[in-house]
N, C-alpha and C positions, 0 to 999 in steps of 0.2 A: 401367708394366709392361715386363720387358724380355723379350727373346725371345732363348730357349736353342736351341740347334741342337747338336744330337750332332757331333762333332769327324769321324765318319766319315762323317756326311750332308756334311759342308764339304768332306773333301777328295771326296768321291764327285761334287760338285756339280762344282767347281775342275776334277778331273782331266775330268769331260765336256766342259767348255766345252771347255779347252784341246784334245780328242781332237777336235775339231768345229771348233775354228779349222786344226788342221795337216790333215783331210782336206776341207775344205774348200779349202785350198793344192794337194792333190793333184789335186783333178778340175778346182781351177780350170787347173793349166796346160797340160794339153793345147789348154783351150778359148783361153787366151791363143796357143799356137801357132800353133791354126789361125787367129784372127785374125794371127798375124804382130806381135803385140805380145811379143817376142823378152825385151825389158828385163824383163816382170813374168814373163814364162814363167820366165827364170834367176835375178829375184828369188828367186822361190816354190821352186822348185829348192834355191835357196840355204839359205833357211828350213827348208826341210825335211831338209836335208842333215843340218842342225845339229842337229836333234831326231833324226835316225837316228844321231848320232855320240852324244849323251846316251845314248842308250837301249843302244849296242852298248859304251859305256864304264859300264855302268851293270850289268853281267850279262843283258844281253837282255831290262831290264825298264824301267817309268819309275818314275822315283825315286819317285812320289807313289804307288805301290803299296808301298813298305816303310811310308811314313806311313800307310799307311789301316791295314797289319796289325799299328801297333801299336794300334788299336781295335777289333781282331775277330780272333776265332778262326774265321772262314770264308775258307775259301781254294777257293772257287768262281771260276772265270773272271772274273767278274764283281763280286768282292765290293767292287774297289776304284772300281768306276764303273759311272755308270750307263746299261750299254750291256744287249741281250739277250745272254745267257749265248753262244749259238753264234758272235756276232758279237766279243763278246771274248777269246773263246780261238782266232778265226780272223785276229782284226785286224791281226796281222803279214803274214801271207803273202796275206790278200787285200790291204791298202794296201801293203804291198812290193811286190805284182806290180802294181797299180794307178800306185804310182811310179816303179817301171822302163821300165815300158809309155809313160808319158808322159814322160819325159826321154826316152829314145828315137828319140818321135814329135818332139819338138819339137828332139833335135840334127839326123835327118834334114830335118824341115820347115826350120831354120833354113840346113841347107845346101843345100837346092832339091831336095831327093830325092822 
């Protein structure tokens, strides 16, 4: 028996992990900060730099939402993962300010401020 999975349940599935490992990166480095583990604070930084450079060369989207609309005619917030509706159509500007707010925090901490 093999098992069928709808092409927009995979990328729905894919795009959440991936949305869950980079803010996962975000809340962690403040906390690397405030330990003064500096190296993983500007790791995570780093990483995330790179998926905000994807997403701004990308038309201010992530590429795995044109993959999901070619399997659905819903273009709800949400259609292309599986996040709640308010939280995906805010996910920019709350993990943007959540990411500015902690590089911030961690160039101040890191230069003794």
């Amino acid at each position: 028996m093999t098992l069928k999975v709808h092409p927009l349940h995979a990328v729905k599935l894919i795009h959440t992990v991936i949305w869950g490992f980079f803010a996962s990166c975000i809340i962690a480095i403040p906390i690397f900060a405030w330990e003064r583990k500096f190296d993983l604070a500007f790791l995570f930084i780093g990483i995330v730099t790179v998926e905000v450079l994807v997403i701004i060369f990308n038309s201010w989207a992530c590429p795995l939402t044109a993959v999901a609309a070619r399997h659905t005619t819903d273009r709800r917030d949400n259609f292309d993962i599986y996040l709640p509706e308010w939280l995906a159509r805010y996910n920019k500007v709350i993990f943007g300010s959540l990411f500015a707010g902690s590089v911030i925090y961690t160039v101040a901490r890191w230069l003794g401020w």
